[in-house]
C-alpha positions, -999 to 999 in steps of 0.1 A, spaced: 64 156 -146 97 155 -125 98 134 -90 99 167 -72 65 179 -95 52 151 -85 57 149 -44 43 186 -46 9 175 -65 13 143 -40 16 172 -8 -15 189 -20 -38 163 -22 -29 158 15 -48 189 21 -86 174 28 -80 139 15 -105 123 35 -99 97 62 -122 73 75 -113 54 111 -130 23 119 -120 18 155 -142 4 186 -118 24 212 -136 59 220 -104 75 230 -86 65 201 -111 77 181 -117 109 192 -84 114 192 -72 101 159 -100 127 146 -89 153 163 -56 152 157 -62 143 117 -85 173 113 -57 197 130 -38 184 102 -66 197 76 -75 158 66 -115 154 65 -121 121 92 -152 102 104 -152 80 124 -170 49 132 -168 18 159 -177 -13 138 -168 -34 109 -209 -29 95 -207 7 98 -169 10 83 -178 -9 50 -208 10 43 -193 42 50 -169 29 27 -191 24 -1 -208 58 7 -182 83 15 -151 67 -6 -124 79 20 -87 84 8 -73 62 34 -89 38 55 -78 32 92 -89 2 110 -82 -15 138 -84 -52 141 -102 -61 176 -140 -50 164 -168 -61 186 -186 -77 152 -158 -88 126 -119 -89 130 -102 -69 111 -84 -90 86 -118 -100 75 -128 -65 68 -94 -57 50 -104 -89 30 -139 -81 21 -126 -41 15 -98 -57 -12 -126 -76 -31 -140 -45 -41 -116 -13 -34 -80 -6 -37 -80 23 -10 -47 25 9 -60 7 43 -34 12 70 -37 -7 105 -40 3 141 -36 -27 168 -22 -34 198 -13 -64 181 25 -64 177 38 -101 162 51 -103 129 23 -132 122 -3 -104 129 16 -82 110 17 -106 79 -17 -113 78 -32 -80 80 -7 -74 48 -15 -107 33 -55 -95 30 -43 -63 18 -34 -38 40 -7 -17 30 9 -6 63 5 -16 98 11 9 132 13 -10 168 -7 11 195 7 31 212 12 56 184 25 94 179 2 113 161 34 128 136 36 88 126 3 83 117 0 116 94 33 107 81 21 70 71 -12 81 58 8 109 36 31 77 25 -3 59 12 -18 85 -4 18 90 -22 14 61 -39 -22 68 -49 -7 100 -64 25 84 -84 2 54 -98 -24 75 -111 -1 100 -126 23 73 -140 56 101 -133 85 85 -138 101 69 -162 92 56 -202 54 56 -206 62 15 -215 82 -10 -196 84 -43 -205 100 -75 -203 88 -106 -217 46 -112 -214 53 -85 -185 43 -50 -197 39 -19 -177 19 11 -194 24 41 -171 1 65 -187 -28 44 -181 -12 26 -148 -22 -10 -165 1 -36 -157 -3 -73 -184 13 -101 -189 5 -116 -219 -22 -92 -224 -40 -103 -198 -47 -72 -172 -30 -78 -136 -50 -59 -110 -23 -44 -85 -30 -23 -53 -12 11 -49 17 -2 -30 21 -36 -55 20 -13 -79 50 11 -64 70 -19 -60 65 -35 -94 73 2 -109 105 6 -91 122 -31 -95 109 -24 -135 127 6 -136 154 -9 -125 151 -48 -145 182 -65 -152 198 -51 -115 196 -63 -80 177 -40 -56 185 -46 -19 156 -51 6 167 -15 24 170 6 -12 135 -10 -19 117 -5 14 131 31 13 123 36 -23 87 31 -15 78 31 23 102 53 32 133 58 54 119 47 86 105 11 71 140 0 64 141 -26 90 105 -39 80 114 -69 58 83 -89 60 62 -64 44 86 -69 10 78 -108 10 41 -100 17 42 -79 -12 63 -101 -37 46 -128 -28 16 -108 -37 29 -101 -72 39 -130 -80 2 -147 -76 -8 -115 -97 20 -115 -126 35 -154 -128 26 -180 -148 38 -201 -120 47 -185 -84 67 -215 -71 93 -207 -105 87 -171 -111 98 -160 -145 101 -120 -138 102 -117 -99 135 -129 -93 147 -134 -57 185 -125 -48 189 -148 -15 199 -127 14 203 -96 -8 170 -85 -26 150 -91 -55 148 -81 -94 134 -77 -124 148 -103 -150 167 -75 -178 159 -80 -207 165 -107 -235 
């Protein structure tokens, strides 16, 4: 399947994908609906952490959104408990706008974060970006069916990333970003070509979410993470995939 194949099928399963908003704000959550279903997503809506992780388990939404100020849990506890069980895209509202709060959310899994205030065009736009890389690691487009290099081996066909035959559980998003610095092993990919390779155009200032997410890999696919073998940092630059021997 070509890249362009593949951001059609991707466009399609926009249509209906279903969207569930845990969010304690009434007027957010009305409107978030509202506008989502105008864009022919399916959306519920509910206003704690209880409620979200059982309708999680029940419905199975496409995309979670969830805010982090909940009357019974904060929210980087429910993206924590959601990530010990599911790998649905979960993309954050807050008002909270430090990088710290950024990095944590990300740290406990979250694949994207939106500060409130928020345009409704951005939010369908992010959640189209999540369920992207749903689409591309299922369907393993792209590339040689096999990549590997060293221990490290990526089998497209079945999305099932090893090292040393041992299976290394990634999320969507660490999964994107492994695929794209394998594609490219043995060359140095800039922190702007990789944000825009998998984010998109407008996350090219967003460096923190590439550590977040290396760091990530690297507790999922290094012997050690203090000396990584594969994940090779380029100081100031980028990071890439050691070519191989």
């Amino acid at each position: 399947m070509s890249q362009e194949d593949t951001t059609s099928a991707a466009a399609r399963r926009c249509e209906g994908a279903r969207v569930l908003v845990i969010d304690d704000e009434p007027e957010i959550g009305r409107a978030v609906r509202a506008g989502l279903r105008g864009a022919e997503f399916s959306v519920e809506w509910v206003a704690t952490a209880a409620e979200g992780l059982e309708r999680v388990a029940q419905w199975r939404p496409d995309v979670i959104l969830l805010d982090l100020s909940l009357p019974d849990m904060d929210g980087v506890e429910v993206c924590r408990q959601l990530r010990a069980w599911t790998q649905t895209p979960v993309i954050v509202l807050s008002v909270r706008s430090r990088e710290g709060d950024k990095v944590a959310a990300l740290e406990q899994g979250a694949d994207d974060y939106l500060t409130k205030p928020f345009g409704m065009g951005e939010l369908i736009a992010r959640i189209r970006v999540a369920l992207r890389h749903v689409a591309r690691a299922a369907s393993g487009a792209g590339g040689d069916a096999r990549m590997r290099v060293g221990d490290l081996e990526m089998d497209l066909e079945r999305r099932l990333v090893t090292v040393g035959g041992r299976e290394a559980r990634l999320t969507p998003t660490e999964y994107e970003v492994l695929k794209y610095l394998m594609t490219n092993a043995g060359k140095v990919v800039t922190h702007s070509v990789l944000l825009h390779a998998v984010w998109g155009p407008s996350y090219e200032a967003e460096a923190h979410y590439l550590r977040v997410f290396i760091n990530q890999l690297r507790r999922k696919i290094e012997p050690d993470p203090s000396r990584p073998r594969y994940l090779i940092t380029e100081a100031g630059v980028g990071y890439r995939i050691r070519g191989p021997e």
